[in-house]
C-alpha positions in Angstrom: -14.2 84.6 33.4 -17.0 87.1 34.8 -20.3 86.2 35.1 -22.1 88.6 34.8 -25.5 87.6 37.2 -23.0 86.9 40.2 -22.3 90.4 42.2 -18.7 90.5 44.2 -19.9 87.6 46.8 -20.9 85.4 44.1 -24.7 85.7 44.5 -27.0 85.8 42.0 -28.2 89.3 40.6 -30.1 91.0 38.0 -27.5 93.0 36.1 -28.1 96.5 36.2 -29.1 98.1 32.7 -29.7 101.5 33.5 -26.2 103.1 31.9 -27.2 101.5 29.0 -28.6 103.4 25.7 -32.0 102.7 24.2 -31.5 100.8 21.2 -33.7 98.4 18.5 -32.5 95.3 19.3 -33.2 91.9 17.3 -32.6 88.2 18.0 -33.5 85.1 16.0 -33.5 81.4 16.9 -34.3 78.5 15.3 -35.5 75.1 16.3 -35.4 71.2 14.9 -37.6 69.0 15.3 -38.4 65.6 14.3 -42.2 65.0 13.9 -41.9 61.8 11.6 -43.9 60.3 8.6 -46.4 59.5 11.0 -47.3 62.8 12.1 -46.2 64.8 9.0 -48.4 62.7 6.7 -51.3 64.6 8.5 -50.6 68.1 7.4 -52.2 69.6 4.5 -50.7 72.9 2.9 -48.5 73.1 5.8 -51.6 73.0 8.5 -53.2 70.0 10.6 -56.5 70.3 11.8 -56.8 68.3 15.3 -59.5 68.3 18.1 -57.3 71.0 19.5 -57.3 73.2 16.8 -54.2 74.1 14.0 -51.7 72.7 15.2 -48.7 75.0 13.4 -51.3 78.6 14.5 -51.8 77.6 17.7 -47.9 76.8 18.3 -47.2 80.4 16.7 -49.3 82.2 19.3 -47.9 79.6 22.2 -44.7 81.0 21.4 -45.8 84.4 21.1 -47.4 84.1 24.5 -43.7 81.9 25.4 -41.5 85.3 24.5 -43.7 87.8 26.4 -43.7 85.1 29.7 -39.7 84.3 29.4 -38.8 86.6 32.1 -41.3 84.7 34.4 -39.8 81.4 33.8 -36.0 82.7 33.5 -35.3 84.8 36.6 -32.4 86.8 35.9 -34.3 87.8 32.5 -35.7 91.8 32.5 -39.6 92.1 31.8 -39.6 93.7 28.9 -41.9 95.3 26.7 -42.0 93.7 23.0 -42.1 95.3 20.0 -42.7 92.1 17.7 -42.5 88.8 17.2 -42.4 86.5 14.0 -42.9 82.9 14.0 -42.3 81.0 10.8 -42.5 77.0 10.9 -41.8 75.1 7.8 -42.1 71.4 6.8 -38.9 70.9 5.8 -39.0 66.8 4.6 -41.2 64.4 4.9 -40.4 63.9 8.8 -39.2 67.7 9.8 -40.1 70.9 10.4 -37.7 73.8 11.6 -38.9 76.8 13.5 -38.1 80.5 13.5 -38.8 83.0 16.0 -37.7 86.8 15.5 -38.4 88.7 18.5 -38.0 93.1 18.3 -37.4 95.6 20.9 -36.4 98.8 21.3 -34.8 98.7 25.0 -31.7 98.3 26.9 -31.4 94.8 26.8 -31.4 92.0 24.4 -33.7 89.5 23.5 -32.0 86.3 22.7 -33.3 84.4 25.4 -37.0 85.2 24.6 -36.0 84.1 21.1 -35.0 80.9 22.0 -37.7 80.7 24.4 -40.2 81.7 21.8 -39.3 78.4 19.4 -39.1 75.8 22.1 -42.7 76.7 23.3 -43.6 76.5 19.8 -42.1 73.7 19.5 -43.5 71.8 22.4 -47.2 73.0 21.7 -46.4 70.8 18.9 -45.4 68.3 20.4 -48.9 68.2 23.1 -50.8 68.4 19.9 -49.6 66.0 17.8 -48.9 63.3 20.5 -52.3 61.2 20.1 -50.6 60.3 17.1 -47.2 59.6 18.0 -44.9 60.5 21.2 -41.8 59.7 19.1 -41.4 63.3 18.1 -37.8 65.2 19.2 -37.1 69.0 19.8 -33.3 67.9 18.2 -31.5 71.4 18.6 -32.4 75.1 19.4 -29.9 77.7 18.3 -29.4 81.5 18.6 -28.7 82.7 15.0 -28.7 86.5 14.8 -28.6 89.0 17.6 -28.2 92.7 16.6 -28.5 96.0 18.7 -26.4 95.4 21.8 -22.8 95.2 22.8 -22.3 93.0 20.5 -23.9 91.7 17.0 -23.6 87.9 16.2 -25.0 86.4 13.3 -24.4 82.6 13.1 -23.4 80.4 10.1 -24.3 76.6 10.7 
């Protein structure tokens, strides 16, 4: 197998995208989390109001703010200049909420790691806000489900 971030002496390295074309590229990822009864019987059409503010808006522009910074906390991640991002959070039962976050470019490189990045920042602005009422709370899975524009296009089922 070839990884691509090790050049010939094994070393890391930031692979090389200038051969490749311009393209819109797309990636979406999704996050779990268990807030509990506890926390969730807070919420009032799909907001709660705490000393810090909306808890679900502020975690939207975390994340926001998460995507532009991943390739300051990833290091072999290109800076790259965004397009869009869409961050959708949804109760989905009385003690869960999933998270999505679409991330757009038009670029030479994909996006799936801000994605991904994008929903566990969300995810753990949560968290910090809501854990004056419980710290039982648990970022349970983050998942790439779509990727479109590169090499490769991947659209996930599960």
């Amino acid at each position: 197998m070839t990884f691509t971030h090790l050049n010939s002496k094994g070393n890391p390295k930031m692979v090389n995208v200038s051969d490749k074309k311009i393209t819109k590229r797309t990636a979406i990822a999704k996050a779990t989390m268990f807030l509990g009864k506890e926390v969730i019987s807070n919420f009032s059409n799909e907001e709660l109001q705490t000393k810090k503010g909306p808890v679900f808006q502020t975690a939207i522009i975390a994340g926001i703010q998460g995507v532009k910074k991943t390739s300051d906390l990833i290091p072999m991640c290109h800076p790259l200049l965004i397009n869009g991002v869409d961050i959708d959070i949804n109760i989905t039962d009385q003690e869960n909420i999933e998270v999505f976050c679409k991330v757009t470019i038009t670029g030479k490189t994909g996006v799936e790691m801000e994605a991904l990045t994008g929903a566990n920042i969300a995810c753990l602005t949560i968290y910090d806000m809501c854990k004056s009422i419980s710290q039982k709370m648990i970022i349970k899975e983050v998942k790439l489900l779509e990727k479109t524009g590169g090499k490769s296009d991947i659209k996930q089922s599960f």
